[in-house]
Structures are given as structure tokens and as C-alpha cells.
N, C-alpha and C positions, 0 to 999 in steps of 0.2 A: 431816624425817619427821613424819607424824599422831602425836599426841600416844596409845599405844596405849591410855591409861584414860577417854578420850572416847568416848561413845558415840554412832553413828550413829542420825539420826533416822530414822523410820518413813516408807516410802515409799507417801505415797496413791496410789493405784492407778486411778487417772481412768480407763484404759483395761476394765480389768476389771469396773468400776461399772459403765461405760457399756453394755458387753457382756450383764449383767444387766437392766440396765434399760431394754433395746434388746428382748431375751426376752420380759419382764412386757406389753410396750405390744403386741407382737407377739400376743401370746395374748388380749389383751383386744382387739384389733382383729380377731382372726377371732370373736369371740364379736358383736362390735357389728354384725360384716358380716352373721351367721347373723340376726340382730334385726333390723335395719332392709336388708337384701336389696341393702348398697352399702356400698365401702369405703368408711373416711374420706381425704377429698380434701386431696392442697397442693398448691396451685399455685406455681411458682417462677415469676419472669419476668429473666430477664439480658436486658441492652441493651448492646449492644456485644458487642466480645470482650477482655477483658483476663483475661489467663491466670488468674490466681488462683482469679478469679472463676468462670471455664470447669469448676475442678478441683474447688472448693467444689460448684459448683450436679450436677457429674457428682455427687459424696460423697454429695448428699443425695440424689440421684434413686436411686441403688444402694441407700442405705438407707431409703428408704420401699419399695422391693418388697421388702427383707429383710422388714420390718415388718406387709406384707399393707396397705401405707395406698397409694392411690390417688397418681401422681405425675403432674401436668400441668406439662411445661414450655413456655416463651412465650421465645423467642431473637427478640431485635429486635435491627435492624439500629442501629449506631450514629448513624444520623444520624435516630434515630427522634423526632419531635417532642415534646415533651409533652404536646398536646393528642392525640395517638396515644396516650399509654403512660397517659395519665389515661383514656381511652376503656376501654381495653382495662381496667383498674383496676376500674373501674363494670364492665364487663360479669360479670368474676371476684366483683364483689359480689354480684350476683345470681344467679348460678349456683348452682343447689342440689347440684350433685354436689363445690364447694368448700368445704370447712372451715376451709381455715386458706390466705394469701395472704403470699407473701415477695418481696420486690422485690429484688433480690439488691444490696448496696451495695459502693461507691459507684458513681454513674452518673455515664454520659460528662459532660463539662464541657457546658453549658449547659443540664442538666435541672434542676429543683429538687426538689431531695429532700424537702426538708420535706414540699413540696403533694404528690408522689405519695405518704408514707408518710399524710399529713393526710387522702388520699381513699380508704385502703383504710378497709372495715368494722371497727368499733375490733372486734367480735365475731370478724371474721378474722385479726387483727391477730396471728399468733402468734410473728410476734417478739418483741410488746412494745414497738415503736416510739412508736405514737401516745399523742398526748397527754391522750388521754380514759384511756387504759390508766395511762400513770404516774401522772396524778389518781389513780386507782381503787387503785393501789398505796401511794400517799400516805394517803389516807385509810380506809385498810383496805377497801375492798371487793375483790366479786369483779371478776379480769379475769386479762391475761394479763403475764409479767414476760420480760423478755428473756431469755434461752437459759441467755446464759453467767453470770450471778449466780445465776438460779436451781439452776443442773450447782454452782456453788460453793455454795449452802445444800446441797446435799443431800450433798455429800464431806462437809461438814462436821459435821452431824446425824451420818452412817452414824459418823464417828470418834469425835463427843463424844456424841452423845444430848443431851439436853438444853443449851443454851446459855446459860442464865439465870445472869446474873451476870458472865460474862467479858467481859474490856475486850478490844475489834474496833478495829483501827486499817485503815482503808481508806485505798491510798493511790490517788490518781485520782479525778476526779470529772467522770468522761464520763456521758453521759445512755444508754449503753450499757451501762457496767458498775458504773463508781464510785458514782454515787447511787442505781441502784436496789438495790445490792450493800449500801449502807447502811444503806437502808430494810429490808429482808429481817432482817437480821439487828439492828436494832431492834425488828423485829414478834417475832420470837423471844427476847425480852428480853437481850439482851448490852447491853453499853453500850459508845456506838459514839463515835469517830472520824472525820470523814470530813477525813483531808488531800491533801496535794498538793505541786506542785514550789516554790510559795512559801510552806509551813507553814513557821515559825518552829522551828530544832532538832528537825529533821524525823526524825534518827535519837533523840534522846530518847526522844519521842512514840512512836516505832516499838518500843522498847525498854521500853514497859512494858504492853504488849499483850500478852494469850494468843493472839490469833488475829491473825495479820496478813495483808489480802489485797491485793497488790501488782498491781499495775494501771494502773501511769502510761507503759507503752512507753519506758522507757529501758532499755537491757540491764544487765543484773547492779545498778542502780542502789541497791538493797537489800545492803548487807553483814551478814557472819554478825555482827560486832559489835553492829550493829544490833538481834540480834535476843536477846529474854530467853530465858533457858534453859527450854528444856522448851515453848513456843510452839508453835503449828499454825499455819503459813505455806502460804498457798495463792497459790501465782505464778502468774496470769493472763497476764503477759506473752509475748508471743512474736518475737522478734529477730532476723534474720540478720546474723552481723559478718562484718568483711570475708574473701575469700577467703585460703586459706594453702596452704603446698604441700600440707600433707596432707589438707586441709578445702578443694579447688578450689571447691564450691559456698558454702564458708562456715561456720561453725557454727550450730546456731539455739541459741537462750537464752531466757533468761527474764526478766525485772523482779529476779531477787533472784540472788546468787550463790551458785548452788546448793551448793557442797563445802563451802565457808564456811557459811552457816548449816546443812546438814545435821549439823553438827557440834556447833548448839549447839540447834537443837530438836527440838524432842520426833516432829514431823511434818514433811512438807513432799511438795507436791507436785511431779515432775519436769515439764521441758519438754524435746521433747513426751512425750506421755504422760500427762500431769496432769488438767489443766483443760478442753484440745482437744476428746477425744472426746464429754465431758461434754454441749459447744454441741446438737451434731446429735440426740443422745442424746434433749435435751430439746424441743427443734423439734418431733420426733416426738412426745410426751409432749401438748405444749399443741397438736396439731393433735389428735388424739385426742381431749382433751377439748373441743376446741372441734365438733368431731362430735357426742360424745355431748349435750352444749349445745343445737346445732341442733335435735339428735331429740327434745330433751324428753328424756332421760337423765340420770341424773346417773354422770359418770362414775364409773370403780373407784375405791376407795381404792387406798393406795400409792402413787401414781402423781404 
């Protein structure tokens, strides 16, 4: 039985953030449309069909006409060449009703993703893929930061307000989430960690963090032991384990295990629920700004 003089941690609410902050971008995108006489643009492009991807790219197109932002989607056929899908890249660059350009990932096996993310406009770049962008996030300029780190500073901000001083244990270090995820919250003065699956006493390290954001795609691989009492653990990950009778499709999860560490910190975001909605949330966010950008604007605060 739960031990009943344990207290459950706080559950960040990634869903209801998102739902705000989905609001705010929505109202400053009819304000920019009434000013320059045109929504702001994304383009999305999937190549192939792999399910996921289909569900994602539907996600986002529903929620840019929630949002009043202009959705152009680009469906190519899987056996589309590269010199097609780079064509088509360059033409999205120049198009001035586009703000912002998403090549929906991963692509069929024998495209290279590098050179397609390499030839969008780093200015339309509003994933945050390209490498002129994470330069620009390394060295404190403006640009654009991938989705999901950025949806994680901002859970994090809305719970702590100021950051300065707390030790950040990131674990993962993908050029998706883990290192720009460490950057961010180095610019916000925490002091930071960036580990992984071959950090040395990796639960140590993990265990004397305020803030721990889990991010290496192993299920539950984070235990509540793990984590120091009273910590804001933000789980990135997302899992499907195998099927069971009562779970036919599977359970999904997260990087950390949830009931275990809700138990010994202070915060924690669920999967799903958490981190997820936060992605699209923000997609929207730096297509906006990369609108207002274009127009010679400077976008709204907040945002």
C-alpha cells in the first residue's frame, strides 16, 4: 500500500498550457491578418505515407485553422526523388504567403534529411532544425529553437518563474531536444547537466537536480529513487510497451516512471498529457513570429 504521509506531486498540465497558449497566438494572428491583409503561412510537406506521420501532419493542419494561421500542405509520393522534394523546398522559400516550412520527419529511406532540412530558409526554419538556427541558439542570437524544448522552458518558467540557480540534469542529447533543451535553460541561468545513456552513476547525477528533463526514449528508464525530493521533472519521452489483455494497443509511457517518482517530487509532467501538446502549441508560436519577422513587425510579447 502508498505509504499515506507521502505527498503526491503536482501535476503540470501541458494540456491546458497548450490550450492557452494556442488562445493568445490565435488572437495575435487575427490582429497581424487585420495589419498586413494575409494570414501567417506553414507549410507542411510529408513524403510518403507512414501512419504517424499522416496523424501528426492532420494535428497540425486542424490546428492552424484553429489558430486563423494559413495551412499549406505538400503530400508526395513516396518514391519522390530528392531533387523533387529540394525543388519544391526552394520554391516554399520564395513564396511570400509562407512563414514558416516543416518537412514532416523522418523521410522514406533514401532521402537525406540533412540536405532537405539544410535548404529550407533558416528564417523559415520553424522547427528549429537547421544548423544556422542552433548556431544562433548557441550563441545567443535571434532565431528559431525546436518546438519541443522550447513547450519544455515555458512549463517550466509558468511553474518556477525565475530559474536562476537550480541545477538542470538533461538526460539525452539529441540535436532535437537534448542539447538545445540544455542550451535554453543555461540562457536562463540554471546550471546545467547535459547526460546520457553512458554518463557515469547516471542515477547520482539525476538525484541531485531540481529540475530533471528526461529525454533519452527509454520507457520508465528514470526511477522515483532517482529523483531528489521536491524536484520538477519534466518527461519528454514517449513509449508504447508491448500489448496486454487489457492494454490490446499497449500502454504509452514516458522516460521516467511516473507513480514512482510522483511520489517523491515536488512536480512532474504526465505522459500523454505533459509535454505532447506543448510541440504543436509552439510550431504555431514560431510560425507567427516568423510572420511578423517577414512584415517588418516585431512580434507580441508573451508569446
Amino acid at each position: 500500500m502508498p505509504d499515506p504521509l507521502k505527498t503526491i506531486a503536482l501535476r503540470i498540465d501541458g494540456k491546458a498550457f497548450a490550450v492557452t497558449l494556442r488562445a493568445r497566438i490565435g488572437a495575435a494572428a487575427a490582429d497581424f491578418a487585420h495589419a498586413v491583409a494575409r494570414r501567417p503561412g506553414l507549410a507542411v510537406v510529408l513524403v510518403g505515407d507512414d501512419a504517424a506521420s499522416q496523424v501528426y501532419v492532420g494535428a497540425k493542419a486542424r490546428a492552424c485553422e484553429e489558430a486563423g494561421i494559413a495551412s499549406f500542405e505538400h503530400r508526395l509520393p513516396a518514391a519522390t526523388s530528392g531533387a523533387e522534394l529540394l525543388t519544391l523546398v526552394e520554391r516554399l522559400n520564395r513564396d511570400p504567403e509562407v512563414d514558416g516550412i516543416l518537412v514532416q520527419l523522418p523521410l522514406p529511406e533514401g532521402l537525406d534529411e540533412q540536405a532537405v532540412i539544410a535548404a529550407i530558409d533558416p528564417d523559415k526554419d520553424v522547427d528549429g532544425f537547421h544548423v544556422i538556427n542552433a548556431g544562433r541558439l548557441a550563441v545567443g542570437q535571434q532565431g528559431f529553437v525546436p518546438c519541443t524544448p522550447l513547450g519544455c522552458l515555458m512549463l517550466l518558467q509558468d511553474h518556477h518563474g525565475d530559474l536562476s540557480g537550480l541545477e538542470a540534469v538533461v538526460i539525452g542529447r539529441s540535436n532535437i531536444v537534448g542539447k538545445p533543451m540544455a542550451q535554453l535553460l543555461t540562457d536562463a541561468n540554471a546550471t546545467v547537466t547535459l547526460a546520457h545513456s553512458r554518463t557515469k552513476n547516471l542515477a547520482e547525477v539525476v538525484r541531485r537536480a531540481d529540475i530533471v528533463v528526461a529525454a533519452v526514449g527509454r520507457p520508465e528508464m528514470v526511477r522515483g529513487d532517482w529523483i531528489k525530493p521536491g524536484a520538477t521533472v519534466i518527461d519528454v519521452g514517449i513509449n508504447r510497451l508491448p500489448p496486454t489483455d487489457d492494454k490490446p494497443k499497449g500502454r504509452l509511457v514516458g522516460d521516467v516512471a511516473y507513480a514512482e517518482a510522483a511520489e517523491v517530487a515536488g512536480a512532474i509532467t504526465p505522459v500523454p498529457g505533459g509535454v505532447g501538446p506543448m510541440t504543436i502549441a509552439v510550431l504555431l508560436r514560431n510560425t507567427l513570429v516568423a510572420a511578423h519577422r517577414h512584415a517588418g513587425l516585431e512580434p507580441p510579447e508573451g508569446l
